[in-house]
C-alpha positions in Angstrom: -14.3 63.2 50.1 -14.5 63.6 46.6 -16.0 59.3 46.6 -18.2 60.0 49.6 -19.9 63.6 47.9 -20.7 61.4 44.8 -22.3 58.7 46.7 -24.7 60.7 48.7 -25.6 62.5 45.3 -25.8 58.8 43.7 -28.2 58.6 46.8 -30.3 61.7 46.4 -31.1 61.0 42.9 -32.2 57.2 43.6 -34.7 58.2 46.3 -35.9 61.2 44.1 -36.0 58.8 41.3 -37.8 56.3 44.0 -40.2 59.2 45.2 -41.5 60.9 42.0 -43.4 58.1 40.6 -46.0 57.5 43.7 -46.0 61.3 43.5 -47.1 61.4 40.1 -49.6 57.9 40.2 -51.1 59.9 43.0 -51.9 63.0 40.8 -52.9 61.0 38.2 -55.5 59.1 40.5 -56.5 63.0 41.5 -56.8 64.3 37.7 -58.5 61.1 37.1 -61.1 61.3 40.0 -62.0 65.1 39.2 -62.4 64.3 35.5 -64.9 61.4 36.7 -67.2 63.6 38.7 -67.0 67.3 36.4 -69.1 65.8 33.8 -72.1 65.1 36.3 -71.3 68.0 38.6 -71.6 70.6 35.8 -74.5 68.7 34.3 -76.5 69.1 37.8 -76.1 72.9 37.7 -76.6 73.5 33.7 -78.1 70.6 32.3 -75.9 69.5 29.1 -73.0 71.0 30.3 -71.5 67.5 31.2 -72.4 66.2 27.6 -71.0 69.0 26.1 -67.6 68.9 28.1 -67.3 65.7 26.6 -67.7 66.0 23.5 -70.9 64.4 23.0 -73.8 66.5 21.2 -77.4 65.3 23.3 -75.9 67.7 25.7 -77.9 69.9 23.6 -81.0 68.0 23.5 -80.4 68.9 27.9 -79.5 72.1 27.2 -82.8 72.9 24.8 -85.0 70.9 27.5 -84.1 73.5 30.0 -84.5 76.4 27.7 -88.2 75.8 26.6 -89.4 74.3 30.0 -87.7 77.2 32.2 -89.6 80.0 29.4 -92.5 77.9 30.3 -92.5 78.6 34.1 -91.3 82.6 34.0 -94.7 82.6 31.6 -96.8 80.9 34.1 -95.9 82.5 36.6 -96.3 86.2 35.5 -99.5 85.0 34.0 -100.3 83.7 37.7 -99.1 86.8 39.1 -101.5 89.0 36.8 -104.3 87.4 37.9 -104.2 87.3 41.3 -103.4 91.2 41.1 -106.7 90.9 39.0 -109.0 89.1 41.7 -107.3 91.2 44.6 -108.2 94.5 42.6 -111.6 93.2 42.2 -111.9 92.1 45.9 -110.5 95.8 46.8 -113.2 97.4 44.7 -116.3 96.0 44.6 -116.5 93.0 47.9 -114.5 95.3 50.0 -116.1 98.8 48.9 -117.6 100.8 51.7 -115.9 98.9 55.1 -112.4 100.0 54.4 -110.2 103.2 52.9 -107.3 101.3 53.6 -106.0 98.5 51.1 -104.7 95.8 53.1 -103.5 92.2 51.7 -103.6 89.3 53.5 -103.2 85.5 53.1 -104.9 83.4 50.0 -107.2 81.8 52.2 -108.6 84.6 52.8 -109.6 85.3 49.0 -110.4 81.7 49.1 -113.2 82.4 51.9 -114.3 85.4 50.3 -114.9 83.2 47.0 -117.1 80.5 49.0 -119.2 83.2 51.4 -121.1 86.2 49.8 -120.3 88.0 53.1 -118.1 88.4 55.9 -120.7 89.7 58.3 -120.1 91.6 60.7 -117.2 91.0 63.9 -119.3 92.5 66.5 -122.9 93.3 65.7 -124.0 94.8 69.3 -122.3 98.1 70.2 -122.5 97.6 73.9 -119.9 95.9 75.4 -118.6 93.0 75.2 -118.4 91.1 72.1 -122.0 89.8 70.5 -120.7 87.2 67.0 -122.5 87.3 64.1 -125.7 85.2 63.9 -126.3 84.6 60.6 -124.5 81.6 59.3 -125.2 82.1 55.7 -122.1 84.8 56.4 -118.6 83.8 57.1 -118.1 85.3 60.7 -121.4 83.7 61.3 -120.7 80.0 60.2 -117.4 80.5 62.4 -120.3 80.7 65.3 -122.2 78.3 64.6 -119.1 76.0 64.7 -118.0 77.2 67.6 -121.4 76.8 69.7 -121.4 73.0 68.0 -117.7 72.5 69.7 -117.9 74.2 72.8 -121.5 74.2 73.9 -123.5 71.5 74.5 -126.6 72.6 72.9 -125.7 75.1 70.2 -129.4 76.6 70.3 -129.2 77.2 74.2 -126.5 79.6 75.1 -124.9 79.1 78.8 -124.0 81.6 81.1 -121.6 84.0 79.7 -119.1 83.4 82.7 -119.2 79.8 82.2 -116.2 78.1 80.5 -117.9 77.3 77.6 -118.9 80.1 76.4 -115.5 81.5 76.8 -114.0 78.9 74.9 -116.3 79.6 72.1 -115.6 83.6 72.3 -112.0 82.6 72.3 -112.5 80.4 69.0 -114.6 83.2 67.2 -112.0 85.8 67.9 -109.0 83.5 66.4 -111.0 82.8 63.0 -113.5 85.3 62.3 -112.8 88.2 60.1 -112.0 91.6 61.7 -113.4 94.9 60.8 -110.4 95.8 58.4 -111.4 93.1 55.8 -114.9 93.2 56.2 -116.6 92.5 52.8 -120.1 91.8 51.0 -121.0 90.7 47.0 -124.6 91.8 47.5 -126.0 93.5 44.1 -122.6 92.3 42.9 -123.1 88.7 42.0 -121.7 89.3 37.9 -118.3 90.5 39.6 -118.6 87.7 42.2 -118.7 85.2 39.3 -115.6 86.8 37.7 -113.8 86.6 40.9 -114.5 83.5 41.6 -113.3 82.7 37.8 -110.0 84.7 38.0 -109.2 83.4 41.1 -109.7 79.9 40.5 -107.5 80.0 37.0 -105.0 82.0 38.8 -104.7 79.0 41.5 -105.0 76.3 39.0 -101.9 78.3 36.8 -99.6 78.5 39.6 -99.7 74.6 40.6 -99.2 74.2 36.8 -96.1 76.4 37.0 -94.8 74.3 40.4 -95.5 71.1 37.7 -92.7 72.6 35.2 -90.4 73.4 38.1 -90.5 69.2 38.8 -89.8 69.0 35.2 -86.7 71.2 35.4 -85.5 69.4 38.1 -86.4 65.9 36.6 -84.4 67.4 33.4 -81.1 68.2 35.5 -81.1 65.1 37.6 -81.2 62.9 33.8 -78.3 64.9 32.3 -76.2 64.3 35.5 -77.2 60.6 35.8 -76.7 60.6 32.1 -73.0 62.0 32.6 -72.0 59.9 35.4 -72.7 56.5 33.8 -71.1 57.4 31.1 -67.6 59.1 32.6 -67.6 55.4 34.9 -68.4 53.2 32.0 -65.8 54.4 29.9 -63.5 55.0 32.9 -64.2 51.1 34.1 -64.3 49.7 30.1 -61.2 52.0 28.6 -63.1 52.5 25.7 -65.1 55.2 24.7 -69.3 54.7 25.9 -72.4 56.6 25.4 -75.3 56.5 26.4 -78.6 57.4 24.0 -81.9 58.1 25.3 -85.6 57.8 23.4 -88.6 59.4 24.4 -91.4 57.2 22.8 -94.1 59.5 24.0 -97.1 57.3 26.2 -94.9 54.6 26.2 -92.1 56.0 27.9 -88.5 55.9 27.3 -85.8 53.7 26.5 -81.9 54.2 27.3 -79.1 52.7 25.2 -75.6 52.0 26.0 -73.0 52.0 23.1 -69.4 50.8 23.9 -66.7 51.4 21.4 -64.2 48.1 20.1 
């Protein structure tokens, strides 16, 4: 009994023996996949961050990158913000003066509209019923008429009957794209604050697709520090020798990348 007890132990402590090392060449294949993809993973969130975690210092070059070009959006941006608070105030008090108590906002298009037209005109210039457009297509609500007697009718000049299909197509057109009552608005006598409006708005525009500019910047900026960390972690993975990668930015004429390989 005593033979046969230290046998099966003798056993045991051959397969355990036989078992633990594809147990440990598997956790070192684990350990040696994650420490492949941290360097790229953590440089897609914070830029850098890859570099740094392996000891290499243009992480910081990534990391100062992302400092300056995310100050640059926030500053856009609130800059962006403050003027279209500007033209909107402006809109409210002087274009929109008189029609409306009420401060409604609305789409940019609108603001857009009321930088091109001096007027809105007027939704419905008959009180009687039934719905009479504006005429005058030096307005807004007017030009919307015009284009829709052009589409629907066959002679814009020569209105047909007011039952006919026609012409309720092109009531139907002028009630989906003319301006109601509520946003009614005019710049007569107030062509200096038209010109500022039209100025405020169109540097307020103009700043905001500058800001959406830097935001392809900072995403151009986290993509190169990640690509930047993976070849690297492979190349020296693949080589077995230590391997970085330096990049040059040589202004108009682009850049230029580097690979150094330890011997």
């Amino acid at each position: 009994m005593v033979r046969r007890a230290a046998v099966g132990a003798a056993v045991l402590v051959a397969c355990g023996a036989a078992v633990a090392p594809g147990q440990g060449a598997d956790s070192a294949r684990t350990d040696a996949r994650a420490r492949l993809w941290l360097p790229p993973l953590a440089s897609l969130v914070v830029p850098g961050s890859g570099q740094l975690l392996g000891g290499k210092d243009r992480g910081l070059v990534y990391v100062a990158a992302e400092a300056i070009v995310l100050s640059r959006v926030l500053q856009l941006f609130r800059d962006a913000h403050r003027g279209a608070d500007r033209y909107r105030g402006l809109a409210y008090a002087v274009a929109r003066r008189g029609f409306t108590t009420v401060r409604r906002d609305t789409v940019f298009e609108y603001y857009e509209t009321m930088e091109r037209f001096g007027a809105s005109g007027e939704f419905d210039h008959d009180p009687g019923p039934g719905l009479a457009p504006e005429d005058d297509p030096t307005t807004f609500n007017g030009s919307v008429w015009l284009l829709a007697r052009r589409t629907f009718w066959s002679d814009p000049q020569t209105p047909p009957p007011p039952t006919s299909p026609e012409f309720q197509l092109a009531l139907q057109f002028y009630r989906a794209h003319a301006v109601g009552p509520d946003f009614r608005w005019s710049w007569s006598d107030a062509s200096l604050e038209h010109q500022e409006f039209r100025a405020t708005i169109r540097s307020s525009d103009d700043t905001f697709r500058r800001a959406q500019n830097q935001l392809g910047l900072l995403l151009a900026n986290h993509l190169a520090s990640a690509i930047d960390a993976l070849i690297s972690s492979r190349l020296s993975a693949g080589l077995r020798r230590p391997t970085t990668l330096h990049t040059t930015w040589a202004g108009r004429r682009g850049a230029s990348v580097r690979v150094a390989i330890a011997f």
